[in-house]
N, C-alpha and C positions, 0 to 999 in steps of 0.2 A: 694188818698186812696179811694178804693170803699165804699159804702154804707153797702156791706156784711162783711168787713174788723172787724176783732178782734184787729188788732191792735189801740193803740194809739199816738198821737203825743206828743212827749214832749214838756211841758210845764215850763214857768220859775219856780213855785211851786216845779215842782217836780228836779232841778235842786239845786233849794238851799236847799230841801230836802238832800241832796246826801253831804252834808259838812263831810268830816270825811268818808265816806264810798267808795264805788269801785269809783277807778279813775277815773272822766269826761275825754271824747274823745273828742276834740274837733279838725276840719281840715274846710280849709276857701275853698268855692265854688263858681264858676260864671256864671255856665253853670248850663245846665238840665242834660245833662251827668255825667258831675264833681257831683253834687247833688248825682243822684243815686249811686256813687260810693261810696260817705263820706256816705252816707243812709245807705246802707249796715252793714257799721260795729260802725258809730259813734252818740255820741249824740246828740252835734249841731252842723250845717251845718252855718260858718261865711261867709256871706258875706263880703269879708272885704274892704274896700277901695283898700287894697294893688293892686285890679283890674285894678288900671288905672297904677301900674307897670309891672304888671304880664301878661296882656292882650292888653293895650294899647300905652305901652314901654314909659311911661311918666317916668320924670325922679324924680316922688318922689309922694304922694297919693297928693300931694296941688290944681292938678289942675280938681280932681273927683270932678263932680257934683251931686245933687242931682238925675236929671233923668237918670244919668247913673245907681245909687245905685238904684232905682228905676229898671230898666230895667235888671238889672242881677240879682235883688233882684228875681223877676216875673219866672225867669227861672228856679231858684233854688227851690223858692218854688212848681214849676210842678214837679221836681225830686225829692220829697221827702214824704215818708209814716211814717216814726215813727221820726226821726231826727228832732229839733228844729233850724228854722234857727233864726238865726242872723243876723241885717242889719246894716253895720259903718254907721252913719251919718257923711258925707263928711265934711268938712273944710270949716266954712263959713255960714254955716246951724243950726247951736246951738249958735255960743260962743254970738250974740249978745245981747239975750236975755232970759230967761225961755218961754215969748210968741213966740219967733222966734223958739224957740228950740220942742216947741210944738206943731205949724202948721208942720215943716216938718216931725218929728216924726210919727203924724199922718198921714201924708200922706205917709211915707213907709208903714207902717204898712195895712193903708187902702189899696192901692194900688197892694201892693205886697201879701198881707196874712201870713204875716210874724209875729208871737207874739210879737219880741222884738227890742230894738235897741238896740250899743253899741255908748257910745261917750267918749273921753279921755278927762281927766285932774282929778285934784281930790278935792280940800280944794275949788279953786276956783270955780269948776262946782258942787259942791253941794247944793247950791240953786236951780241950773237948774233939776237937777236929782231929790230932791223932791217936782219938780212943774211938773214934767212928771209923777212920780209916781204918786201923790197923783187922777191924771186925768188920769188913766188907762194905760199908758202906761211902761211898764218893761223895765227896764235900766240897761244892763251889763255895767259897768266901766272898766276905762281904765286907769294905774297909769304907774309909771315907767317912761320909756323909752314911749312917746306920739311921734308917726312920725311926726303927725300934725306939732308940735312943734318944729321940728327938725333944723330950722334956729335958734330960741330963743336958743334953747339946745346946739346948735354946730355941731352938727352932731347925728350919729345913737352908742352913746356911752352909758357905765352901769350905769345908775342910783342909788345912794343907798349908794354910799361907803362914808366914814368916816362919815365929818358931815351932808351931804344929806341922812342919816338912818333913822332921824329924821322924815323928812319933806317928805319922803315915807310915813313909818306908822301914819303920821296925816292922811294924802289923803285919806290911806286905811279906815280910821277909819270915815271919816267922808262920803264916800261915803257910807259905810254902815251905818251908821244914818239918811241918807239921803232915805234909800230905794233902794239902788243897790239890786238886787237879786245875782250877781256875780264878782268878778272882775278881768281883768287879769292885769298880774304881768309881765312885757317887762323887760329884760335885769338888772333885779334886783338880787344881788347878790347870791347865794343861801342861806347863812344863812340865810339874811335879809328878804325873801322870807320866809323862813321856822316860824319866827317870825311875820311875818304878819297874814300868814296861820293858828297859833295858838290863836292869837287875834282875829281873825272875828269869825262869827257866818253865816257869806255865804262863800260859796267855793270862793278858787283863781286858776285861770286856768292860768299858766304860759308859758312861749315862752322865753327860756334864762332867768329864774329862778330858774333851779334846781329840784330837784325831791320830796320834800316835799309838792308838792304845791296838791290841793285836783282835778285838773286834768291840761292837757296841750294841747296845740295848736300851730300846724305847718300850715304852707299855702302850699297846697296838692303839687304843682307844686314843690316845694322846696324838697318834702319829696321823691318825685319820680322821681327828678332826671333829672327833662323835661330842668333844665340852665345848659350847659357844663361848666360855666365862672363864677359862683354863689354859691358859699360855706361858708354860716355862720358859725360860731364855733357852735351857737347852733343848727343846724338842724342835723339832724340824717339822712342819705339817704336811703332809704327802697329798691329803685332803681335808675338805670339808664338809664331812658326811653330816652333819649335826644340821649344817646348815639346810643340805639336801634334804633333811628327814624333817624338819622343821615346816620345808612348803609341800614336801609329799603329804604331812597329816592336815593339814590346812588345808589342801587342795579335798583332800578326803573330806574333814568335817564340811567344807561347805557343800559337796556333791551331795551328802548326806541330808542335808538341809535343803535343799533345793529340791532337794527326789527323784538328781539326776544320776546318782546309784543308788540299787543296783539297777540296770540297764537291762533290756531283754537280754543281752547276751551273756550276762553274768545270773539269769533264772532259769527256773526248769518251768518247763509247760506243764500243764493241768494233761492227766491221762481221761478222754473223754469216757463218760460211764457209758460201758456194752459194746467198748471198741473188743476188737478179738484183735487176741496176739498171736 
């Protein structure tokens, strides 16, 4: 953002300001590119760990490290003028202490110039979350459906239903006494969701939570379409770029093969030898 810029960036403040009012935007970013595009039209720009599935074809966020959140944290916050980003803190980096959880914290935050972090779980990591707040640092939460988690959990399934209703809205309730500014809500059922949403006093940005929740969030890649083979129930597809980019390189490798690229128009001329310039 320039120096002459009117704009401002959003800040956690004004974030959990927004409880009850126009829907939070929220789309996950890992690029400078991707940035300026979530910039455009959204509010925070999440870094999410999902990057080491999205970008590095791992086959689950467990084996993201810090310096990689670190490194695509730095690129995102280049792409972006009013949008707040967001940075997951990786698997491995918080859970074994509030001191552990608060060297690396800082260190995205330093590093990257990013306001805030996000880390998952809820009853248990409430101590951690208000030994990070209370030391400057802003902590979106994570309940539900936690990927981290997802060997302990079984797989990537709904959280919430019958007697696990319960043991959602403690998590909610106690990461907001804790100092969450926000929290999302993963694969929680929508009522359950909707009853959460009314209980706190910070927004909940849900992802396969239903439409009560006070905003939502897709991982941009998912939204537009870029996996031909990758169809949550909960994502909504805006496009399908995968499919576009699919006949764009085909169209390319055959031009190529054919030797109808490159074209005069896309070559430079030979400079005749003893022309004068």
């Amino acid at each position: 953002m320039s120096a002459t810029s009117t704009m401002r960036v959003v800040l956690p403040p004004d974030i959990r300001a927004r409880k009850g009012q126009l829907p939070l935007v929220v789309l996950t970013a890992y690029t400078t590119p991707g940035a300026r595009l979530v910039d455009a039209h959204c509010d925070i720009a999440l870094v999410g760990d999902s990057v080491g599935m999205v970008l590095h074809g791992m086959p689950s966020t467990l084996g993201v490290t810090l310096e990689m959140m670190i490194m695509h944290g730095c690129a995102v916050v280049k792409g972006l003028s009013k949008a707040m980003a967001v940075i997951d803190m990786p698997f491995g980096s918080y859970e074994e202490s509030p001191q552990q959880a608060f060297r690396n914290a800082s260190r995205l935050i330093a590093e990257t110039g990013a306001p805030a972090v996000k880390l998952e779980g809820g009853v248990h990591m409430a101590e951690t979350i208000a030994f990070l707040t209370k030391r400057g640092v802003p902590v979106m939460a994570h309940i539900g459906l936690t990927p981290q988690a997802v060997n302990t959990l079984g797989g990537y399934k709904v959280v919430g239903r019958d007697a696990d209703a319960a043991s959602v809205m403690a998590d909610a309730l106690a990461v907001e006494a804790a100092g969450a500014f926000s929290v999302v809500l993963e694969k929680v059922p929508m009522g359950l969701a909707g009853q959460v949403t009314k209980a706190l006093n910070i927004p909940t940005i849900g992802i396969g939570a239903g439409v009560d929740c006070d905003g939502q969030v897709l991982v941009l890649d998912d939204m537009l379409g870029l996996f031909t083979d990758f169809r949550p129930k909960f994502v909504k597809r805006y496009a399908e770029l995968g499919a576009l980019a699919d006949h764009a390189i085909a169209d390319y490798a055959a031009e190529v093969r054919a030797r109808s690229f490159p074209a005069a128009e896309h070559s430079f001329a030979d400079v005749l030898k003893g022309k004068q310039s």
